[in-house]
C-alpha positions in Angstrom: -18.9 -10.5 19.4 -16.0 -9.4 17.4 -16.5 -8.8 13.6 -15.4 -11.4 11.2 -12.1 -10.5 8.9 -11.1 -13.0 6.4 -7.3 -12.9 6.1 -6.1 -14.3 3.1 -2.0 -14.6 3.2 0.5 -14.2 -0.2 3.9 -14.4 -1.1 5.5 -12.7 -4.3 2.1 -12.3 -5.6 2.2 -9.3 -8.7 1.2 -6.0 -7.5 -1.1 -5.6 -10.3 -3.0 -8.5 -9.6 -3.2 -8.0 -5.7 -4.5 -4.4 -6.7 -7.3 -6.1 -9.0 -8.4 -8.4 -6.2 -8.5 -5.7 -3.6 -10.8 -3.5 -6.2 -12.9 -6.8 -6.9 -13.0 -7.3 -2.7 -14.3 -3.7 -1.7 -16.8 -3.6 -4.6 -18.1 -6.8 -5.0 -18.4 -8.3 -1.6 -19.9 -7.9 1.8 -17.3 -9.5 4.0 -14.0 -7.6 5.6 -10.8 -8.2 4.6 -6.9 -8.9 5.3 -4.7 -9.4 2.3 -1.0 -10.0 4.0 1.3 -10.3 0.8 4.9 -10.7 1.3 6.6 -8.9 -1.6 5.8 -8.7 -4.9 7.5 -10.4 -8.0 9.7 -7.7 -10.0 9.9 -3.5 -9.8 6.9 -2.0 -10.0 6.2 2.1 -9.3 2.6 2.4 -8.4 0.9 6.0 -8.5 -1.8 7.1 -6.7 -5.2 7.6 -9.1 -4.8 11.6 -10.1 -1.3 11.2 -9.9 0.8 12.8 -13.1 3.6 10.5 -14.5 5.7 13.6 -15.7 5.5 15.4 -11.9 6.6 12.0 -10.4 8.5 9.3 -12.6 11.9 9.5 -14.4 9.9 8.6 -17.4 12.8 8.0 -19.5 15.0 5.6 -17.2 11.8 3.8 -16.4 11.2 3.1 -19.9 14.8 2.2 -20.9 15.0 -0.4 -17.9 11.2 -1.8 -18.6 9.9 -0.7 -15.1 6.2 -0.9 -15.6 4.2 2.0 -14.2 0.7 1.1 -12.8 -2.3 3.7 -11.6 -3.8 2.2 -8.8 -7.7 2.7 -7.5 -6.9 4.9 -4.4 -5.1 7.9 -3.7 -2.0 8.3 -1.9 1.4 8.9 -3.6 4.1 7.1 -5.4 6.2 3.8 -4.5 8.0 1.9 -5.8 7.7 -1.7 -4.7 9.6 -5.2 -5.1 10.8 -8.4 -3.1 11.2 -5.9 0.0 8.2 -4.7 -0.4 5.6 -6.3 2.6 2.0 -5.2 1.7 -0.9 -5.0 4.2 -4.5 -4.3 3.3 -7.3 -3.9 5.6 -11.1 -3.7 3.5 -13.5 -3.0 5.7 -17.6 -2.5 6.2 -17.9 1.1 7.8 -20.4 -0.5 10.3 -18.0 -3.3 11.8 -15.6 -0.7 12.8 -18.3 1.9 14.0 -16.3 3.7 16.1 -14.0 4.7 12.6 -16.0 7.6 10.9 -15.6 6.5 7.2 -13.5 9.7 6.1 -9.7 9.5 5.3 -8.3 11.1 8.5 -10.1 8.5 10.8 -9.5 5.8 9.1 -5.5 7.3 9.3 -5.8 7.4 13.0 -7.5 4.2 13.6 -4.5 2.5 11.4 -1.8 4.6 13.4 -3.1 2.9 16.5 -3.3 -0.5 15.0 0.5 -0.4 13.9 1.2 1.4 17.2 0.6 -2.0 18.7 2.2 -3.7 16.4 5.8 -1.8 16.9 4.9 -1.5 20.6 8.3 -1.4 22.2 10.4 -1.9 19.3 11.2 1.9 18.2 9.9 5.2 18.0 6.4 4.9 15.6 4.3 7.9 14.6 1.8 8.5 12.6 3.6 11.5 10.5 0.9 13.2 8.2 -0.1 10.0 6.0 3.2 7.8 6.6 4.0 5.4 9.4 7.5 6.7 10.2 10.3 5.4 12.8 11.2 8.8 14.0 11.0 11.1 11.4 11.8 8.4 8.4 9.1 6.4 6.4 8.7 3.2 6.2 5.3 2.9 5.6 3.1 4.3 2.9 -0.4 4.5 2.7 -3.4 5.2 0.7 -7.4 4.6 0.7 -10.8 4.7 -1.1 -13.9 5.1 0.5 -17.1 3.9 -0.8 -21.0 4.2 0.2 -20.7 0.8 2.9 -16.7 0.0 2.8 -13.5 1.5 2.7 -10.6 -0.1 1.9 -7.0 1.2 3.8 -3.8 -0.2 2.2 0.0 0.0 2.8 3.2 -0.6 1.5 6.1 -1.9 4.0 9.6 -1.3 3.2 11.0 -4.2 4.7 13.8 -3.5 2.5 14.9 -1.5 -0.6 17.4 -0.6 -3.3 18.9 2.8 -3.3 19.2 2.2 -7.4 15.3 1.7 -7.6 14.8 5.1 -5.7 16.3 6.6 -8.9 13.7 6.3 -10.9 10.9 8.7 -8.9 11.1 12.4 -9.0 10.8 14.2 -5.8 7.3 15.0 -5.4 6.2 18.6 -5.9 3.9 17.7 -2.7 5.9 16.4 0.1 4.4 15.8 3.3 6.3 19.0 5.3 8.2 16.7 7.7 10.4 15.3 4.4 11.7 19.0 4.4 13.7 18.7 1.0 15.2 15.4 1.6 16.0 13.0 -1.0 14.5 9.8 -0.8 17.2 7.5 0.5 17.2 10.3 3.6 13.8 10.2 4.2 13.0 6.2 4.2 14.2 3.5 6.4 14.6 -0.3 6.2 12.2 -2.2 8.2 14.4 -5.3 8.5 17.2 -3.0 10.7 14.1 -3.4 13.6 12.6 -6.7 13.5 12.7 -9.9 11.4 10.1 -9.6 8.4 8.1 -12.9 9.8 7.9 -11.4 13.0 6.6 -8.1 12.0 3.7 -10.0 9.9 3.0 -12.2 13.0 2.4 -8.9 15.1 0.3 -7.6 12.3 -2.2 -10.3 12.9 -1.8 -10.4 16.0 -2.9 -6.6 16.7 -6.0 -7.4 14.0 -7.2 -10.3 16.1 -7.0 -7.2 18.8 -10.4 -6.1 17.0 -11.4 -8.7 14.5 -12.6 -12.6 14.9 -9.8 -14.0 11.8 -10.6 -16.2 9.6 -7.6 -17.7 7.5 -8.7 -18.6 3.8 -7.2 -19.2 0.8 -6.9 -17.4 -2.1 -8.6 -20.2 -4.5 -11.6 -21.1 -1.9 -12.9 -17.0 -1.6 -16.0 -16.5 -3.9 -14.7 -13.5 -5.4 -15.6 -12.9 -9.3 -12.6 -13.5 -11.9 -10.6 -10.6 -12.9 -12.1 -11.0 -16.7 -16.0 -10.5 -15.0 -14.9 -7.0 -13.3 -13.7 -3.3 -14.9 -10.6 -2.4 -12.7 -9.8 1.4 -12.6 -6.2 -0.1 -11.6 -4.5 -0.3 -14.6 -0.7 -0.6 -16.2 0.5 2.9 -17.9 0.9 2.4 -21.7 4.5 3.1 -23.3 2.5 5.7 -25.1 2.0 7.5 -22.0 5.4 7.4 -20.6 6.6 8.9 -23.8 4.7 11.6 -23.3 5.8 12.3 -20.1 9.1 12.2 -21.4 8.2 14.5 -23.7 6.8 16.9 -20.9 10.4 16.2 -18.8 12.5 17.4 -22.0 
């Protein structure tokens, strides 16, 4: 019998709160998990845990236009994320997907097979290093943390995005070696220039039914503790700390 996976569905839900949730759902419960939301409320960049604000935020615009700056739980770069953003995140118990060894590169693969049945016949998807990409421009951004039981595999869509917003990240010192040295508006694509946005979530659950017995569930009804019972390591940057990266960047 397939394993159970609750799928809970959002729509404009904040990015800082999904990120609480999904820290509160890999470390305080047993079950597997789907969290489908379907963009977020305002700008938001979100940096992987050791990332460093100076090396990968225009610190100065961001604080000028109020863009707040959040360090998520799991690794994985930077993004910036907003109403075009479509988030998917799979938490998972290591023993109901047995066949995944519980170590970042697996977990990749097993994802880059999941979305290849997803995108099956719509355009030309690879797995590119730790991006889902339509030939050789992302679209899909990824990042992880692996615990003792669980692991937790999360992604960022862009359905669609503002060439403005892109302004405000740096070009990463690290770039996967397929970017080459291409800015960011030449290395990303639009989602919503291969399939309509409902239909690419349909697909999504469609391929996760694939593997999983799904069990839709509302937000309110899951018996998750209360953000004010729970120590996130997600957290929003200070100004403080953005002033000193633009300190650093001077």
């Amino acid at each position: 019998m397939a394993p159970l996976m609750n799928l809970v569905r959002l729509r404009g839900f904040p990015i800082l709160q999904q990120l609480h949730l999904e820290e509160r759902m890999l470390r305080t419960s047993s079950a597997n998990w789907c969290i489908i939301n379907d963009g977020t409320t305002s700008p938001a960049i979100v940096m992987g845990l050791s990332g460093k604000v100076a090396e990968l935020v225009e610190a100065k615009s961001v604080l000028r236009d109020h863009i707040p700056v959040i360090r998520r739980f799991t690794g994985g770069g930077t993004v910036i994320v907003d109403q075009g953003t479509i988030f998917v995140t799979l938490i998972c118990n290591k023993d109901d997907v047995s066949d995944v060894q519980p170590f970042p590169r697996p977990i990749m693969s097993w994802s880059g097979q999941l979305y290849g049945e997803v995108f099956k016949g719509l355009a030309d998807f690879h797995l590119r290093e730790n991006d889902y990409v339509f030939g050789d421009r992302k679209f899909g951004g990824n990042a992880q943390s692996i615990t003792k039981h669980r692991w937790v595999h999360h992604t960022s869509f862009l359905w669609d995005y503002e060439v403005k917003n892109m302004s405000y990240l740096k070009l990463p010192t690290k770039a996967p070696e397929y970017r080459l040295t291409r800015d960011h508006t030449d290395f990303v694509c639009r989602m919503k220039e291969y399939l309509p946005r409902s239909e690419f979530i349909e697909r999504t659950i469609k391929a996760i039914e694939a593997q999983f017995s799904v069990k839709s569930i509302n937000l309110e009804s899951t018996d998750i503790p209360s953000s004010s019972e729970f120590v996130h390591t997600t957290r929003l940057l200070t100004e403080q700390e953005l002033l000193d990266a633009c300190t650093i960047q001077t």
